[in-house]
C-alpha positions in Angstrom: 0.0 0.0 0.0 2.6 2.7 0.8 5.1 1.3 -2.5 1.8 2.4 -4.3 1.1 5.8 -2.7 4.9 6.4 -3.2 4.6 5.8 -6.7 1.4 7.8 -7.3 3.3 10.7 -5.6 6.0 10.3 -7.7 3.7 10.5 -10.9 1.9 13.2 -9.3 5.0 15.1 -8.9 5.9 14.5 -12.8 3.0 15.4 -14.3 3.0 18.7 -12.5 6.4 19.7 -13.3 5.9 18.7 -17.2 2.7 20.8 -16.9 4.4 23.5 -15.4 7.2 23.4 -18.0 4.5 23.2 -21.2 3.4 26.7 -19.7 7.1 27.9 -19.2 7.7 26.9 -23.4 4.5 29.0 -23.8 5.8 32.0 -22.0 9.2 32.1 -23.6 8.1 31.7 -27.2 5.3 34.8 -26.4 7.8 37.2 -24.7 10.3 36.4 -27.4 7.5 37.2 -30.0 6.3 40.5 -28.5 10.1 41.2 -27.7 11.2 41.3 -31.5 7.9 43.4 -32.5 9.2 45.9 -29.6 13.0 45.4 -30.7 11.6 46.0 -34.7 9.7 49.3 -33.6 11.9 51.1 -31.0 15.4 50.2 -32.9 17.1 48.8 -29.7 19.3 46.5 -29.9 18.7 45.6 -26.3 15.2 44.1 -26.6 16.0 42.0 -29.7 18.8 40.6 -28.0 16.7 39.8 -25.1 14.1 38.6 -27.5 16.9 36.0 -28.6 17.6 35.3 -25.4 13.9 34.2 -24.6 13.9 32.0 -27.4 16.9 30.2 -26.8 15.0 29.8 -23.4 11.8 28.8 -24.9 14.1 26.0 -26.4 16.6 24.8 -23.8 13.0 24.6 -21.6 11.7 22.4 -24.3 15.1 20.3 -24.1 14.2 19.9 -20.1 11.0 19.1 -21.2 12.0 16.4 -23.4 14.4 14.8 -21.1 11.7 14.0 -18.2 9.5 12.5 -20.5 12.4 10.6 -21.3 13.3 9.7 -17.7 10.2 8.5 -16.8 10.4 5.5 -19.2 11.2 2.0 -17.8 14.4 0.1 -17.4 14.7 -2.5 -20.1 17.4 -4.6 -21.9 18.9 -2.3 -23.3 19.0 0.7 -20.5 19.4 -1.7 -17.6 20.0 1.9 -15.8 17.2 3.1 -17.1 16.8 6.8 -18.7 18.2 8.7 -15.7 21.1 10.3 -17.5 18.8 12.2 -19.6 18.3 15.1 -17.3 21.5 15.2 -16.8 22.6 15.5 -20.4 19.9 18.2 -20.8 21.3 20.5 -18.1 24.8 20.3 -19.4 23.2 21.4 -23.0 21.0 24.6 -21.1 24.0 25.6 -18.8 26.4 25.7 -22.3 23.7 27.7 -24.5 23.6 30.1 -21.2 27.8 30.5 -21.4 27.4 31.2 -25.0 24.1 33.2 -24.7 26.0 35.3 -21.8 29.1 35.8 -23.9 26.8 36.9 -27.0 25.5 39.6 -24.0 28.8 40.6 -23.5 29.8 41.2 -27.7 27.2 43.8 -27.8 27.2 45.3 -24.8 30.7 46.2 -25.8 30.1 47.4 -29.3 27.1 49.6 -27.8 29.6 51.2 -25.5 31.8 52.2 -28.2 28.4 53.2 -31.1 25.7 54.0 -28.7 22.3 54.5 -30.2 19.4 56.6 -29.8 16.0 54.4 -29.3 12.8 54.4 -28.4 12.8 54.1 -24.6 9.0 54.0 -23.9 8.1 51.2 -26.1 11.4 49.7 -24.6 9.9 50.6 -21.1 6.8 48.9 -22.0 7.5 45.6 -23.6 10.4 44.8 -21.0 7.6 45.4 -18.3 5.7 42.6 -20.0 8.5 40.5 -20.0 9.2 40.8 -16.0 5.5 39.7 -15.5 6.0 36.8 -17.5 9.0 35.6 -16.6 8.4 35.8 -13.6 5.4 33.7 -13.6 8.1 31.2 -15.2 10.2 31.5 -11.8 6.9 30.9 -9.6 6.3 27.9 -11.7 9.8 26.3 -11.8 11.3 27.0 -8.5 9.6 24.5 -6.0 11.0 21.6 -8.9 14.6 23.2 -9.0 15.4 22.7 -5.9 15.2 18.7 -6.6 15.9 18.4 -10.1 19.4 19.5 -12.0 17.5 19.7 -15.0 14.6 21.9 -13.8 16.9 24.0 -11.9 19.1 24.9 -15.1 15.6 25.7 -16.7 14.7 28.1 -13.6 18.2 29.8 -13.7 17.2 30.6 -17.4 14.0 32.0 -16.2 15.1 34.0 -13.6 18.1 35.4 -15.4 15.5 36.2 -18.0 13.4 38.1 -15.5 16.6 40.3 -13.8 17.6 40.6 -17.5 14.3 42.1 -18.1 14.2 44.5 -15.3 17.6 45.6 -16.2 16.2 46.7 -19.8 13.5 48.5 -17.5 15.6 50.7 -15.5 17.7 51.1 -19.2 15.3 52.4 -20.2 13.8 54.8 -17.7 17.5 56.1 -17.1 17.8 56.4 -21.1 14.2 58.3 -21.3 15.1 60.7 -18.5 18.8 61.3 -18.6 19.7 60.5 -22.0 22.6 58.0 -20.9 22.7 55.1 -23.3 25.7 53.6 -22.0 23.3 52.2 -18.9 22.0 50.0 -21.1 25.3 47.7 -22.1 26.3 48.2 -18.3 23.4 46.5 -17.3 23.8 43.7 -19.9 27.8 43.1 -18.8 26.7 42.7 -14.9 23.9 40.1 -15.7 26.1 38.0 -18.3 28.6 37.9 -15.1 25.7 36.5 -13.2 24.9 34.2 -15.9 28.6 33.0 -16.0 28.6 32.2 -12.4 25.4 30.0 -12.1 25.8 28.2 -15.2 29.5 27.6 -15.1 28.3 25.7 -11.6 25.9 23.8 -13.2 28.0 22.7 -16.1 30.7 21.4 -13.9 28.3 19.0 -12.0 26.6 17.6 -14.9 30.0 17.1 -16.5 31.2 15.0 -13.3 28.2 13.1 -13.7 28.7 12.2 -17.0 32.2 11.3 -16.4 30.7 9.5 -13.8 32.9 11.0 -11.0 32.5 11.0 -7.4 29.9 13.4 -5.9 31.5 16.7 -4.6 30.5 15.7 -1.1 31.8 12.5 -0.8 35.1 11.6 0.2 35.8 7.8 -0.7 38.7 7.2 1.8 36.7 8.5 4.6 34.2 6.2 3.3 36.5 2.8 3.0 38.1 4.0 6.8 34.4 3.8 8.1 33.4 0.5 6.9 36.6 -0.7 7.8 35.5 -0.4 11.8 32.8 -3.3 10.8 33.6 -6.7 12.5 34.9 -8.9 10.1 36.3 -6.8 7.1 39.8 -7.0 7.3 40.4 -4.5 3.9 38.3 -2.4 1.0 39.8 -2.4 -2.6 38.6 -1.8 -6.0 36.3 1.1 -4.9 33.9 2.7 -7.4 31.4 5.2 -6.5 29.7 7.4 -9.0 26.0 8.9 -10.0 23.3 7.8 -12.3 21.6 11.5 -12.0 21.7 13.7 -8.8 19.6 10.9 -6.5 20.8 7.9 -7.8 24.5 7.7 -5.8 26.2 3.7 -6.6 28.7 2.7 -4.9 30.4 -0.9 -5.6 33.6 -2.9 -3.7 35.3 -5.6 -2.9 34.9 -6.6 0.6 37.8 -8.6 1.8 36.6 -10.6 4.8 36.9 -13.3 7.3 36.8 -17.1 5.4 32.6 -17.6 6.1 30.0 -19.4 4.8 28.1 -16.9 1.9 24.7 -16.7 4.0 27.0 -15.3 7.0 27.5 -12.3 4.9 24.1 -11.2 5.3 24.8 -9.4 8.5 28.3 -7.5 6.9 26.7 -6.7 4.0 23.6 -5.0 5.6 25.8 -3.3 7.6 27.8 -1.5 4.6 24.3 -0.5 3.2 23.3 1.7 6.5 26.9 3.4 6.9 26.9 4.0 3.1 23.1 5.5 3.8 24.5 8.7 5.9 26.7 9.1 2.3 23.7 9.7 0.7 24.3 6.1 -1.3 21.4 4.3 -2.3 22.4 1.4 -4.6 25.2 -0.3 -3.2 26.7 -3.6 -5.1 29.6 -6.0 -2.9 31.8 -8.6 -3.9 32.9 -10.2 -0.8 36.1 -12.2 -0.9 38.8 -14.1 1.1 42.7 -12.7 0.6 42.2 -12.7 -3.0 43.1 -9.3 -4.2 46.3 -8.7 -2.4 48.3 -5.9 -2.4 45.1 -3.7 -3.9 45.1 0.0 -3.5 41.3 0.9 -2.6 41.0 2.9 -6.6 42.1 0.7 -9.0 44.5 2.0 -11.6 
C-alpha cells in the first residue's frame, strides 16, 4: 500500500512539473514574440537581443522538457539503468547555451559602449515590463521543482536570469528616457552576463562530473572505505567505485575482503555496509565479498 502511494506521488509530482514546463515553453516563445515586435519598432538593440535570449529559453525549456519525458520511461534490456542520465545530459546542454548566450551579452554590450544609439525608450519601457511579469510567472512555476531536479533547476536559472535581464532593460530604459545615458544599457547587460557566468559555469561542472561518472562533490571515498573498515569482520576495502546515475541515484560498488565464512554469513556485513553507506547519501550499493584474493590492492584501482 505505501510502494503504491509512493509511486502515485512520484507521478503526481511529474505530471506537474511537465505541466508546469509546457506553460514555461508558452511564456518564452510569447515574450520572445512580442520582444522582437518591440525590438523591430523602437530600434534597440537591447530588446531584440533579449528577444533571442527568450527564445533560446523557450528551447533549452523544451530540451528539459523532453528529457523527463524521457526519464520517466522504464528500465529495459537495453538501458538496464534506465533513462536517468537524460536530465543530466539536458542541463549540461542549457547551462552551455547560457555560457554562449552570456558571452553573446557581452559582444554587444561592448560594441554599444563604443556606437551608442538613440531608441525608443518608452516602447522599450513597455515591452520589457511585460516580459518581468512573465517571466516571472516562469520563476513561480519552476522553482519549488529546481530545488530537486538538476534539469529543472538549469531551466529556472534561465528564467530568472530572463526576469533580472528584463528588469535591467527596464531601469535602461527609464534612465535612457530621463537622462539621456545610453551607456546604462550595455552596463546592465555586462553585470547580468557575469551573473549568468557564475550559475551556469556551476551547473556545467556538475553535470559534467556526472557524465564522467565522477565522485559526488561531497563525498570523500577514503573516509568512506576508513568507516566500513570499523565493521567486525572486514579485514580491507579495494577496488572502490562510486559514481552517480543522476543527482539521487548515488552507486557505490567494492570488494569486501573478509573473514573465510560461509556466503549466508555475509548477510549481517553486507547489511551493515548498506546503513553506513546511507549517511553518504548512497542508495544502490553492489559488494563482492572475498577471502585474501586481491592482495596488495590499492582501494582505486589503476
Amino acid at each position: 500500500m505505501d510502494e503504491s502511494y509512493h509511486h502515485e506521488h512520484v507521478h503526481e509530482v511529474s505530471n506537474v512539473k511537465t505541466i508546469n514546463l509546457c506553460l514555461v515553453i508558452l511564456l518564452n516563445f510569447g515574450i520572445a514574440f512580442f520582444e522582437i515586435i518591440g525590438g523591430i519598432l523602437s530600434g534597440s538593440v537591447s530588446l531584440f537581443s533579449d528577444a533571442m535570449h527568450n527564445f533560446s529559453d523557450g528551447l533549452s525549456v523544451l530540451i528539459s522538457y523532453i528529457a523527463l519525458k524521457v526519464q520517466s520511461k522504464r528500465n529495459d534490456k537495453r538501458r538496464t539503468f534506465g533513462y536517468k542520465r537524460s536530465v543530466i545530459i539536458s542541463a549540461f546542454i542549457n547551462s552551455l547555451v547560457l555560457i554562449i548566450i552570456s558571452l553573446f551579452i557581452f559582444k554587444e554590450a561592448y560594441e554599444k559602449f563604443l556606437h551608442p544609439s538613440n531608441v525608443n525608450s518608452s516602447v522599450i519601457i513597455f515591452v520589457a515590463i511585460l516580459a518581468v511579469f512573465a517571466n516571472s510567472l516562469g520563476v513561480f512555476l519552476l522553482h519549488k521543482g529546481s530545488k530537486e531536479d538538476m534539469n529543472i533547476k538549469s531551466s529556472y536559472l534561465h528564467l530568472l536570469v530572463d526576469a533580472l535581464s528584463s528588469i535591467g532593460v527596464v531601469v535602461a530604459g527609464i534612465i535612457i528616457f530621463f537622462f539621456h545615458i545610453n551607456w546604462v544599457d550595455p552596463l546592465i547587460g555586462s553585470l547580468i552576463s557575469l551573473y549568468i557566468l557564475k550559475e551556469s559555469f556551476e551547473i556545467l561542472k556538475n553535470s559534467t562530473n556526472i557524465l564522467f561518472e565522477g565522485v559526488p562533490n561531497n563525498i570523500d571515498v577514503y573516509k568512506i572505505v576508513e568507516e566500513l573498515k570499523g565493521i567486525e569482520g572486514v579485514k580491507d576495502i579495494h577496488h572502490v567505485h562510486v559514481w552517480c546515475l543522476n543527482e539521487k541515484n548515488i552507486n557505490f560498488e567494492a570488494h569486501v575482503n573478509i573473514e573465510d565464512v560461509m556466503v549466508s554469513q555475509t548477510k549481517r556485513t553486507l547489511l551493515e555496509i548498506e546503513e553506513k553507506l546511507k549517511k553518504f547519501g548512497i542508495n544502490h550499493v553492489t559488494i563482492q565479498f572475498e577471502h585474501n584474493f586481491c592482495n596488495g590492492v590499492g582501494v582505486i584501482k589503476n
